[in-house]
C-alpha positions as CSV (number, residue, x, y, z in Angstrom):
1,X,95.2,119.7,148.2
2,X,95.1,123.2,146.2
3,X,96.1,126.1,148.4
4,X,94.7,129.8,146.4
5,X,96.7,132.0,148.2
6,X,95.3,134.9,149.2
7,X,94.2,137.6,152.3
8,X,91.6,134.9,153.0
9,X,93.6,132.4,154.4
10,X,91.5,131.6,157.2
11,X,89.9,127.9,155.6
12,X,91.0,124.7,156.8
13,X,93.9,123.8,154.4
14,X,96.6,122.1,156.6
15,X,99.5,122.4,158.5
16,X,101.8,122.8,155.1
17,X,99.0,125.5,153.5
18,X,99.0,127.4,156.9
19,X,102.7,127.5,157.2
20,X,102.6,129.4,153.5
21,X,99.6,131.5,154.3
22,X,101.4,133.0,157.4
23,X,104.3,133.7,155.3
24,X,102.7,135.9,153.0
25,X,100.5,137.4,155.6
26,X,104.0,138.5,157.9
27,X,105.5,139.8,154.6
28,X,102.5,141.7,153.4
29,X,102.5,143.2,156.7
30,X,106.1,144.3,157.1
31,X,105.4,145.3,153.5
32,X,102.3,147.8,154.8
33,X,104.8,149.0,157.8
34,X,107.4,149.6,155.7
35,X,104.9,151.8,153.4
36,X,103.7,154.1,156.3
37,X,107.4,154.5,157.7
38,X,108.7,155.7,154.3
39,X,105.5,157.4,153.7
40,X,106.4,160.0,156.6
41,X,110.5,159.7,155.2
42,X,110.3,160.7,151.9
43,X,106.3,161.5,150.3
44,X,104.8,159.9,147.1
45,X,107.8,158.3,145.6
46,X,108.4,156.1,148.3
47,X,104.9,155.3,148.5
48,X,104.8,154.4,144.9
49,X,108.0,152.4,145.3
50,X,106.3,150.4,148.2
51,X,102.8,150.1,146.1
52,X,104.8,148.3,143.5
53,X,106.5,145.8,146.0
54,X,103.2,144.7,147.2
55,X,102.1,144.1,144.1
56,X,104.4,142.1,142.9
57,X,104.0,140.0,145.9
58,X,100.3,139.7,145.0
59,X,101.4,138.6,142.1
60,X,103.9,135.8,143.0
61,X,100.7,134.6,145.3
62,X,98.8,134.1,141.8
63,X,101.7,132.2,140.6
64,X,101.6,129.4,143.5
65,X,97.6,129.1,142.9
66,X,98.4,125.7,142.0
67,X,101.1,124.1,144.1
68,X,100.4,121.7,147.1
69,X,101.8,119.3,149.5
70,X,105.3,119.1,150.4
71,X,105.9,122.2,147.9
72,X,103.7,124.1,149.6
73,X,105.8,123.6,152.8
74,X,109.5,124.4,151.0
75,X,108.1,127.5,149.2
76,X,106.5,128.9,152.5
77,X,109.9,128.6,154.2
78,X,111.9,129.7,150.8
79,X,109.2,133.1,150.2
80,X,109.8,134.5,153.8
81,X,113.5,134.3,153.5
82,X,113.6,135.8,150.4
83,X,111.4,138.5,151.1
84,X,113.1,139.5,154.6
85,X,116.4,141.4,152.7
86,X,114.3,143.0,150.4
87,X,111.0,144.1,152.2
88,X,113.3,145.7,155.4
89,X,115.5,147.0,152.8
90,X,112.7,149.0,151.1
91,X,111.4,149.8,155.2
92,X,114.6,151.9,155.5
93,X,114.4,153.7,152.3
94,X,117.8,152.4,150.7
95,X,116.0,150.7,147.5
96,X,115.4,153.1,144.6
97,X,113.3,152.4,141.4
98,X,116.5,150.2,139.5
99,X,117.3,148.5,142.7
100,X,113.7,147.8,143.2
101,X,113.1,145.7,139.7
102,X,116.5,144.5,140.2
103,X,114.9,143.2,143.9
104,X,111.6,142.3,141.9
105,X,113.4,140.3,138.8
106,X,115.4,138.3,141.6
107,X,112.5,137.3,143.5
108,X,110.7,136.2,140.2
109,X,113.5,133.8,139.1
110,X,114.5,132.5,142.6
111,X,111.1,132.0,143.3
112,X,110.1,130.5,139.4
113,X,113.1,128.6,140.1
114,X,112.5,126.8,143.0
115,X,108.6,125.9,142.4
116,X,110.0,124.8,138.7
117,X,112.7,123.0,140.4
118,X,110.4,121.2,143.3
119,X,107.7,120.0,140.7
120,X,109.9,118.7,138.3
121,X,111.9,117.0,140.8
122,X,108.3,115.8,142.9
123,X,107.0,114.4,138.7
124,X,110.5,112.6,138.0
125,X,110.4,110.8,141.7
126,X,106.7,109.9,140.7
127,X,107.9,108.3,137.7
128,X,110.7,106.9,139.2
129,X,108.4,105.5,141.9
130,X,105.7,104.3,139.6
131,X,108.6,102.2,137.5
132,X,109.9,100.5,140.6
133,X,106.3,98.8,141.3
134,X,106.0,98.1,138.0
135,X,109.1,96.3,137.8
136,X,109.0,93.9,141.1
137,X,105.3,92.8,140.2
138,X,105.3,89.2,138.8
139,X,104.5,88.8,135.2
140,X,103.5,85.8,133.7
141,X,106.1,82.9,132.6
142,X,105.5,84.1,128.7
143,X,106.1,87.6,129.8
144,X,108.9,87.5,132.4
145,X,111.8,86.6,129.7
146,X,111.3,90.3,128.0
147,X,110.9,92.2,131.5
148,X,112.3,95.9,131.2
149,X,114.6,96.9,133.4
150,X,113.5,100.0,136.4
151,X,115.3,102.8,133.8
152,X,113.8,101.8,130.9
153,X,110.1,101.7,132.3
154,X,110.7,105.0,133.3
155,X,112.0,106.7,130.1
156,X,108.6,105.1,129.0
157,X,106.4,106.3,131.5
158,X,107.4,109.9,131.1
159,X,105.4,110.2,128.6
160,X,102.0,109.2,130.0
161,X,100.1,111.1,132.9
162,X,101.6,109.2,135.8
163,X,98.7,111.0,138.0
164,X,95.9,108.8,136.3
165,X,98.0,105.3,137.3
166,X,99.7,106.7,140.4
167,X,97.4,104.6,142.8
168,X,96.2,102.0,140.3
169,X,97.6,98.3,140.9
170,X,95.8,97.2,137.6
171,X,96.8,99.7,135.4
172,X,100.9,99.2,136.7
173,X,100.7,95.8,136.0
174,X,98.9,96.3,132.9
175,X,101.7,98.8,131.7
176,X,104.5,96.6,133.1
177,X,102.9,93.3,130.8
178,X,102.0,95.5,127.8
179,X,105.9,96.9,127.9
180,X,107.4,93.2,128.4
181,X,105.0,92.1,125.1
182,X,106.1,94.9,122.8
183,X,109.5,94.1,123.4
184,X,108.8,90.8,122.6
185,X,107.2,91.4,120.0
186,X,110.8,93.8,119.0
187,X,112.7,91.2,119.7
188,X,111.1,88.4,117.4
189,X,112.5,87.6,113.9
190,X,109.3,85.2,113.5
191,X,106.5,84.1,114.8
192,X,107.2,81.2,117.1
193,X,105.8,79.6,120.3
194,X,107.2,82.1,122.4
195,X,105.8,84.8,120.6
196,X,102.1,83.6,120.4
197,X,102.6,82.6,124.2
198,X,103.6,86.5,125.4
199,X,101.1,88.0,123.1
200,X,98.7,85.8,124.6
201,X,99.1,86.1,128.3
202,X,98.8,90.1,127.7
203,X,95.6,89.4,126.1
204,X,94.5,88.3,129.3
205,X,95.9,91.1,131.3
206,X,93.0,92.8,132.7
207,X,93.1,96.4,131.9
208,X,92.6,99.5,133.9
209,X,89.4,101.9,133.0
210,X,91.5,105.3,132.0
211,X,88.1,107.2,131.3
212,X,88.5,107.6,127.5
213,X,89.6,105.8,124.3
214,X,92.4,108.8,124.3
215,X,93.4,107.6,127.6
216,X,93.4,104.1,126.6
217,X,95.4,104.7,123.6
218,X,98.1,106.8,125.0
219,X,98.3,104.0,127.7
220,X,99.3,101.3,125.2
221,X,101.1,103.7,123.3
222,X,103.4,104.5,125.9
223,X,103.9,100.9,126.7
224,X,105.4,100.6,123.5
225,X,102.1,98.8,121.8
226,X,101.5,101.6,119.4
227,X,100.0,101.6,116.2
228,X,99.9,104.1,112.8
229,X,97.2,106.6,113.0
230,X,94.5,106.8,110.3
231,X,95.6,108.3,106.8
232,X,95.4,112.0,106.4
233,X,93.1,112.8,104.0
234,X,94.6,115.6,102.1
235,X,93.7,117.0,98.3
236,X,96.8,116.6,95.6
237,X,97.6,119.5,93.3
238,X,97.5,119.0,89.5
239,X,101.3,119.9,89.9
240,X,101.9,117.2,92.8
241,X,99.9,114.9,90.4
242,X,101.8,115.0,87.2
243,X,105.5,114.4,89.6
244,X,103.7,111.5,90.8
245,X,102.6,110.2,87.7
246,X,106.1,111.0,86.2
247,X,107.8,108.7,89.1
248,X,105.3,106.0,88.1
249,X,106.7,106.1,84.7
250,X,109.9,106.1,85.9
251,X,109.8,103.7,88.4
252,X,108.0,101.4,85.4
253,X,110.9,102.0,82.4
254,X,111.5,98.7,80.6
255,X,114.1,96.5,81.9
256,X,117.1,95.8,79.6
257,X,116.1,92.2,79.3
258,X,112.8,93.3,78.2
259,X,114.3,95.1,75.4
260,X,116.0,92.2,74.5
261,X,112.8,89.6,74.3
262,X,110.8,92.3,72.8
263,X,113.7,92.4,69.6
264,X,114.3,88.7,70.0
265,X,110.4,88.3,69.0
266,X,110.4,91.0,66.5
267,X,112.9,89.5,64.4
268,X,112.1,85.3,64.9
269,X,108.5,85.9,64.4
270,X,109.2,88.0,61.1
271,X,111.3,84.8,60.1
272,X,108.8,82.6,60.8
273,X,105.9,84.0,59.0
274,X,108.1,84.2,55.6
275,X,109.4,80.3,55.9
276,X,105.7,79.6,56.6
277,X,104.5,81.5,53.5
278,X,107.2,79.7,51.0
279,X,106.9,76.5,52.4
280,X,103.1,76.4,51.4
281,X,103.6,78.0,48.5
282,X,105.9,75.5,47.9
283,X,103.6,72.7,48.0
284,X,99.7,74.5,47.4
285,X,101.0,77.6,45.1
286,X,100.6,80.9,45.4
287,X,96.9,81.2,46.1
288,X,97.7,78.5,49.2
289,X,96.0,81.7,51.5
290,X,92.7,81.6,50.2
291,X,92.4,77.6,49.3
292,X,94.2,76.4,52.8
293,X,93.3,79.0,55.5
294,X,89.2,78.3,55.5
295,X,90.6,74.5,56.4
296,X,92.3,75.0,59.1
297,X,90.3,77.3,61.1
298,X,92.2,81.1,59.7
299,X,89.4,82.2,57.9
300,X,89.4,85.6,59.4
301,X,92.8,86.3,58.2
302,X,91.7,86.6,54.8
303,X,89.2,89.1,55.9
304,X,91.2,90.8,58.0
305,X,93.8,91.8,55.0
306,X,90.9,92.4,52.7
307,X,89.6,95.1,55.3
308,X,93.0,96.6,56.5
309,X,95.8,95.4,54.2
310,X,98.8,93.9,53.3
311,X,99.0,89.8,53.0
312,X,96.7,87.2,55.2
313,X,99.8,86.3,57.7
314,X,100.6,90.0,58.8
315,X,97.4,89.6,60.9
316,X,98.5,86.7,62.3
317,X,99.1,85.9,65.7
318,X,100.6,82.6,67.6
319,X,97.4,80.7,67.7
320,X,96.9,80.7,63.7
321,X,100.4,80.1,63.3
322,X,99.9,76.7,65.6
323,X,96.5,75.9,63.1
324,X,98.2,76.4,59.9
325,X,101.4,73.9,61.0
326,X,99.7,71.7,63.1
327,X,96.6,70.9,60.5
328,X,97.2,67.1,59.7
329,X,97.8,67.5,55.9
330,X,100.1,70.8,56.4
331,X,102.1,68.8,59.0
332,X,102.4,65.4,56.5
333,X,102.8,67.3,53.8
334,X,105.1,70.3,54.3
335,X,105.8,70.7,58.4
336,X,107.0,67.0,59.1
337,X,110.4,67.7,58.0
338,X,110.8,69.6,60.2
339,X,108.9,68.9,63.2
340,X,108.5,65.1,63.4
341,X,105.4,65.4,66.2
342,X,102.9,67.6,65.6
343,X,101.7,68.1,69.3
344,X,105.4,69.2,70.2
345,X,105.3,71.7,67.6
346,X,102.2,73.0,69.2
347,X,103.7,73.0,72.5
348,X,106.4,75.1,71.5
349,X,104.1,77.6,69.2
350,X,102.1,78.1,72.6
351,X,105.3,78.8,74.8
352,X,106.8,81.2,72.3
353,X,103.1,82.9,71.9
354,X,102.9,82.7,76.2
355,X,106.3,84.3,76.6
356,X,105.7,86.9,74.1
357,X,102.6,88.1,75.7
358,X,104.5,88.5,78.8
359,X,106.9,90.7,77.4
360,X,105.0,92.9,75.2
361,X,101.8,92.8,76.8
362,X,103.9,94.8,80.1
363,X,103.5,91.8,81.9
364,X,105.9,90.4,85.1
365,X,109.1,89.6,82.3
366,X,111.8,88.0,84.0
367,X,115.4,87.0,83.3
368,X,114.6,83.2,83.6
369,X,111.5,84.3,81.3
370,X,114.2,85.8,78.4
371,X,116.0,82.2,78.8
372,X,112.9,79.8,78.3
373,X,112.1,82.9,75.4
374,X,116.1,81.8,73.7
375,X,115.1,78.3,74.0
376,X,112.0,78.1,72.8
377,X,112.8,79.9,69.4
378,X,116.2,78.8,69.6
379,X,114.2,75.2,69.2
380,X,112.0,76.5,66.3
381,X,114.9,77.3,64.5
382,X,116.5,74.0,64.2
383,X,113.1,73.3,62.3
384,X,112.8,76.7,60.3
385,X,116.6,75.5,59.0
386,X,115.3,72.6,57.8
387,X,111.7,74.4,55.9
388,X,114.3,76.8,54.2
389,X,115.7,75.8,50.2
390,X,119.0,73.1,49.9
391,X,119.8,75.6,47.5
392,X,119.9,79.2,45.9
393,X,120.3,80.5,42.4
394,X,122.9,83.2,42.4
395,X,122.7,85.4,38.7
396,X,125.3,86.9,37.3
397,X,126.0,90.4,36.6
C-alpha cells in the first residue's frame, strides 16, 4: 500500500494511511491557528516564523511518500506527538528564529530516525522470516547433510531482494538447496559420490522465474553458487607491457642445474669430437674427413666447412656423431675397443643428443634430467678413455 501524503487525503487508503493523514491534517491546522493568533501578536516576523514551520512540515510529508503498512501506523502516532510541543509552542509566540531550526533540526532527525529505524528493523525481520522457512523445508537426502543453519541463511539472504522471494515457495526452497549444494561443494576435498549426488539433486530443483538473467544470477549468487564474471577487456600501455615482459624474463631465468648441463655438454662434447678426429686419423690418415664421411651418410659436413669454416666435425651434431661410430667398418675397426656393441653405443649417442636438446634448446630441464645427462656421458667416458693414446711423448727442454 503507498500512502502520498498530502492535503488530498480523502482516497481510500486504510485504516493505518487514515490514521497518518489525520495527523498531518490536525497539525497543519493548529499550525494555520497558530499563524493567525501570532499574526495579530507580533506582525510579519511571526508570520514568517510560522510560514517556515509549515513548510517544513510539507516537507517531512514528502519524505514519508514512500512508507506503508505498520509504519504508516507508528509514524502517524510518533508525527503528532512530536509536533504537539513545538506547533503550540510557536501558537504562543515563545519560539524565535534559532529555537525554531533548533525545533525544525529535531523533528528532522527524530522523525528520519524513526522511519530509518522501523524499515530497517521491518527488512531485517523479513530476512529473518524468509531464513526460517527456508530452513524447516525438507531438502533432499543428498542435500540435507550440508543444511545451513537459520543465521547463516540469513547473512546470505541480505544480500538479495527478499521482496522478489517473500511469497515464493519455489524460489525458498530453491535458495535453501542451492545454499546446502555450495557448501557442499566448500566442503569437498574431491569429487566423490556424495558430491555428484548433492550437485545432482539441485539440478533437479525446480527454479523460481525472477524476471531477468540479472535476477537469476544474483539469486544463485547469493546462495553461494557464484561464478567469475567475464574478463575485462582493457588496453595495456607500452610501459605496462615492457614490466610484463620483464617478469616473463624473470620468472624464465635458467635454473642452476641448467647451467650445469648446459657446461657439462660444452665441455664432454668438445672432448668427444677431438678423440673422434684422432682415432680416425689414427687408422684412415689425415684426409679420413673427405674419404670416410661420404660413406657413412656426413656428406654435408664437408660442405658445410667449405661454405662457413673451420674443420668437417665443428658442424656436427649428435646424429652424425652416431653415423661416423656406428658405421660397421668404423666400429670393427677403430670404435670396438671401446664400445663392444654398436647398437648400445647408438643408444647412448641418442640420449646424450635427447638430453642436450632439452637443456639448450629451453626445454622442461629437470634435476632427474641433469642425472641421466652425468650418466650418460659419464658412460661415454669409460669408452673415450679407452680411444685415447697408451702413451705420450714428453720433449725435453
Amino acid at each position: 500500500m503507498r500512502v502520498v501524503l498530502n492535503a488530498d487525503l480523502d482516497q481510500d487508503v486504510g485504516a493505518e494511511g487514515t490514521t497518518l493523514a489525520r495527523a498531518v491534517r490536525e497539525a497543519k491546522e493548529r499550525a494555520s491557528l497558530a499563524s493567525d493568533f501570532v499574526a495579530g501578536m507580533d506582525g510579519a516576523s511571526r508570520i514568517h516564523q510560522l510560514s517556515t514551520a509549515v513548510a517544513e512540515w510539507q516537507r517531512h510529508e514528502r519524505l514519508r511518500d514512500h512508507i506503508d503498512g505498520s509504519t504508516t501506523s507508528q509514524l502517524a502516532r510518533a508525527a503528532q506527538g512530536h509536533l504537539d510541543s513545538p506547533t503550540m509552542r510557536a501558537a504562543m509566540g515563545y519560539l524565535d528564529s534559532p529555537s525554531m531550526k533548533a525545533a525544525m533540526g529535531y523533528l528532522d532527525g527524530k522523525t528520519m530516525r524513526s522511519a530509518s529505524g522501523l524499515v530497517e528493523t521491518q527488512s531485517a525481520q523479513a530476512v529473518r522470516a524468509i531464513a526460517e522457512r527456508a530452513s524447516a523445508l525438507a531438502l533432499p537426502s543428498a542435500l540435507d547433510t550440508y543444511r545451513l543453519s537459520t543465521q547463516s541463511l540469513a547473512d546470505r539472504l541480505t544480500v538479495l531482494d527478499t521482496a522478489r522471494i517473500e511469497h515464493d515457495r519455489v524460489a525458498i526452497e530453491a535458495f535453501a538447496r542451492g545454499a546446502a549444494a555450495s557448501n557442499a561443494l566448500a566442503l569437498a576435498s574431491r569429487v566423490d559420490r556424495s558430491l555428484i549426488d548433492a550437485t545432482q539433486a539441485f539440478s533437479r530443483t525446480l527454479l523460481p522465474d525472477l524476471g531477468s538473467w540479472a535476477a537469476h544470477r544474483a539469486f544463485l549468487d547469493a546462495s553461494g553458487l557464484w561464478l567469475p564474471r567475464w574478463p575485462r577487456v582493457r588496453l595495456l600501455t607500452t610501459a605496462e607491457k615492457r614490466r610484463r615482459f620483464k617478469v616473463r624474463l624473470q620468472q624464465n631465468t635458467e635454473a642452476a642445474h641448467v647451467k650445469r648441463a648446459k657446461s657439462l655438454v660444452h665441455r664432454y662434447e668438445r672432448v668427444l669430437r677431438e678423440i673422434i678426429d684422432a682415432a680416425m686419423a689414427a687408422e684412415y690418415g689425415e684426409d679420413w674427413t673427405d674419404q670416410r664421411l661420404p660413406l657413412c651418410g656426413c656428406k654435408t659436413l664437408l660442405s658445410r666447412a667449405a661454405s662457413k669454416g673451420g674443420e668437417p666435425l665443428d658442424h656436427a651434431d649428435y646424429a652424425h656423431y652416431r653415423e661416423i661410430m656406428s658405421h660397421p667398418d668404423h666400429h670393427s675397426r677403430v670404435f670396438s675397443v671401446a664400445f663392444d656393441d654398436p647398437t648400445v653405443l647408438v643408444t647412448l649417442i641418442d640420449d646424450a643428443g635427447r638430453l642436450r636438446a632439452r637443456s639448450h634448446h629451453a626445454g622442461d630441464f629437470t634435476p632427474d634430467d641433469l642425472r641421466d645427462l652425468r650418466l650418460v656421458w659419464r658412460t661415454i667416458e669409460a669408452g673415450l678413455i679407452a680411444l685415447t693414446e697408451d702413451f705420450t711423448v714428453d720433449c725435453w727442454q
